[in-house]
N, C-alpha and C positions, 0 to 999 in steps of 0.2 A: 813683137807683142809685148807691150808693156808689164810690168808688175804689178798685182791690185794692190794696194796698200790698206790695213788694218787698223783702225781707227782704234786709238787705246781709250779706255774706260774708267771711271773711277779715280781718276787722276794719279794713277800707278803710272809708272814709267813704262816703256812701251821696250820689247826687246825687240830685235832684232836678227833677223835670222840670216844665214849664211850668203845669200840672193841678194839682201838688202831690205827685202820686206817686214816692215812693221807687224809684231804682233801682240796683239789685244794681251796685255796682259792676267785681266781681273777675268776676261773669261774662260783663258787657255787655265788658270786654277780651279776656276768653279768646273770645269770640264773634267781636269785632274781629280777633283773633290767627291765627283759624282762616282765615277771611276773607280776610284778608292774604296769607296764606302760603301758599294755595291756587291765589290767583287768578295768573290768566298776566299780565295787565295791570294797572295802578295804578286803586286806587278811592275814586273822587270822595267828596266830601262826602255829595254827594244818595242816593248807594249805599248808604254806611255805615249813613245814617240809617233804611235799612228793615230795618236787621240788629236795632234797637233795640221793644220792645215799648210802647213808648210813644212822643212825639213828642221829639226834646229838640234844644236848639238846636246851632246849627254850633260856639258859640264852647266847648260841654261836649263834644262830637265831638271834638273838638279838645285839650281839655284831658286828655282820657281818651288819647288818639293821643300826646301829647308825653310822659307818662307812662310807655305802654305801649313806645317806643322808648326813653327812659331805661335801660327794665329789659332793654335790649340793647348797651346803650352796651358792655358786656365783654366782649362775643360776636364771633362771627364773621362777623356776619347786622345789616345794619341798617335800622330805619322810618324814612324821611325822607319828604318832599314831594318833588313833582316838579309840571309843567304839570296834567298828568291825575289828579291827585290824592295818595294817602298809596302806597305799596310797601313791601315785605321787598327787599331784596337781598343777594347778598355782599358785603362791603367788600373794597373795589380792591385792600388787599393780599392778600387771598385765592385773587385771579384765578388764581395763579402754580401753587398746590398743586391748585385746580379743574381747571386745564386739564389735569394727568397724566392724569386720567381718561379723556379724550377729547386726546389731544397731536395732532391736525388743526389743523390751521395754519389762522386767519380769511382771507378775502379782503385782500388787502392794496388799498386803494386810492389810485389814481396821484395825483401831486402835483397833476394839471389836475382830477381831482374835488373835492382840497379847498381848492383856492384859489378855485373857483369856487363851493361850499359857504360860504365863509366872505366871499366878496362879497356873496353873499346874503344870509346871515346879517347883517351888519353896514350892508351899503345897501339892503336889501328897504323897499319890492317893487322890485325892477328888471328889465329886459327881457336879453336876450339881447344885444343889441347895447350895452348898457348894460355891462354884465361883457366882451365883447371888447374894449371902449374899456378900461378898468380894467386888464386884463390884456393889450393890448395884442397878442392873438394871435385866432385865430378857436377860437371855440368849439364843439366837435363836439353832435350831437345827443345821441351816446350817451353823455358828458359827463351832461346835463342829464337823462337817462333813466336814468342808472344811480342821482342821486339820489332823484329822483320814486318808482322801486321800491325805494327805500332806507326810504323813505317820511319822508325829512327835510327835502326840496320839496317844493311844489306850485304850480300856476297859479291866482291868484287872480282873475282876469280880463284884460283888454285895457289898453296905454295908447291913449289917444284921438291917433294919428297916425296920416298915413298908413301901410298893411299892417296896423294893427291889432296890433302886435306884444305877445305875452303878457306878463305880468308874474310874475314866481318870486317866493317868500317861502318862508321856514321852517315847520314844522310844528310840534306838541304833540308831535311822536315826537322830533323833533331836540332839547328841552328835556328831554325825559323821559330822555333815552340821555345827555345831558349833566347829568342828574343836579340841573335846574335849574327853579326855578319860573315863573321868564320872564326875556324877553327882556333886561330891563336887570340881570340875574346873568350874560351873557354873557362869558366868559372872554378873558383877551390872546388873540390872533391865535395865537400860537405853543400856547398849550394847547389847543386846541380838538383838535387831531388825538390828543393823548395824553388825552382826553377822553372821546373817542367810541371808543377802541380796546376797550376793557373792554366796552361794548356789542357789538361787533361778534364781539367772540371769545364771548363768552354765547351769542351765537345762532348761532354754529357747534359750538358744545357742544353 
């Protein structure tokens, strides 16, 4: 049974997939594009690749994604990476004209959320008693609760002492709202709060 072959469009070069088969290239993007800018959350590599009619590798997913955000680089709207994969977003300076629409004011959160956000972030995993020693004061529950439902903590398990005391770490939500692919893109101490603010007013939009 032969191969059908994909007629490229638009006079883009036409890639080539692992088989041999030609594929459309201007439409495997606009399929990408729709995809994108559709989806409420960032989509992985393994996602993308079931958007394509044939099999093609991550490193051509990829070359076709860095292209496809180029031809936004002038816009208002950008493709980057993040932990959880490729997104559309606004660019940061857009936030300002976005929020007229909606002028509701984010959640503002207190200085003890994110100094205790950002001991985790940068000494995780550590426990509880780990961050009051750091900070030097006691740390409330609702502290540690109102990250966990921020969804940019979590309990990874136990340290092995007595109590059994939990261990906190960062999330793929905390990298993704910081607009970062991992951990070692973590920003100075002082950016992180002016970071995370653009996420937090989006989702009270």
């Amino acid at each position: 049974m032969s191969e059908q072959v994909a007629s490229p469009s638009n006079d883009l070069p036409a890639v080539t997939a692992p088989e041999g088969v030609l594929v459309d290239v201007a439409q495997l993007k606009r399929i990408f594009e729709a995809a994108l800018m559709t989806s409420l959350e960032p989509l992985s590599l393994s996602e993308l690749k079931k958007l394509s009619d044939v099999p093609l590798e991550s490193s051509r997913i990829e070359e076709l994604l860095q292209q496809l955000a180029a031809e936004y680089a002038d816009s208002g709207i950008e493709l980057n990476r993040v932990a959880s994969g490729w997104r559309f977003r606004a660019r940061p300076e857009m936030q300002a004209y976005i929020e007229r629409l909606d002028p509701q004011k984010p959640p503002r959160y207190s200085r003890a959320v994110m100094e205790t956000l950002a001991i985790i972030a940068y000494r995780q995993p550590v426990t509880r008693g780990d961050i009051e020693e750091i900070r030097g004061v006691v740390v409330s529950a609702q502290v540690l609760k109102t990250l966990e439902s921020r969804g940019w903590v979590e309990s990874i398990g136990t340290r092995d002492t007595p109590g059994k005391p939990a261990l906190y770490a960062t999330t793929q939500q905390l990298l993704d709202d910081l607009n970062l692919r991992s951990l070692s893109e973590l920003p100075a101490l002082e950016e992180m709060g002016n970071l995370l603010e653009p996420a937090v007013q989006q989702d009270a939009n």
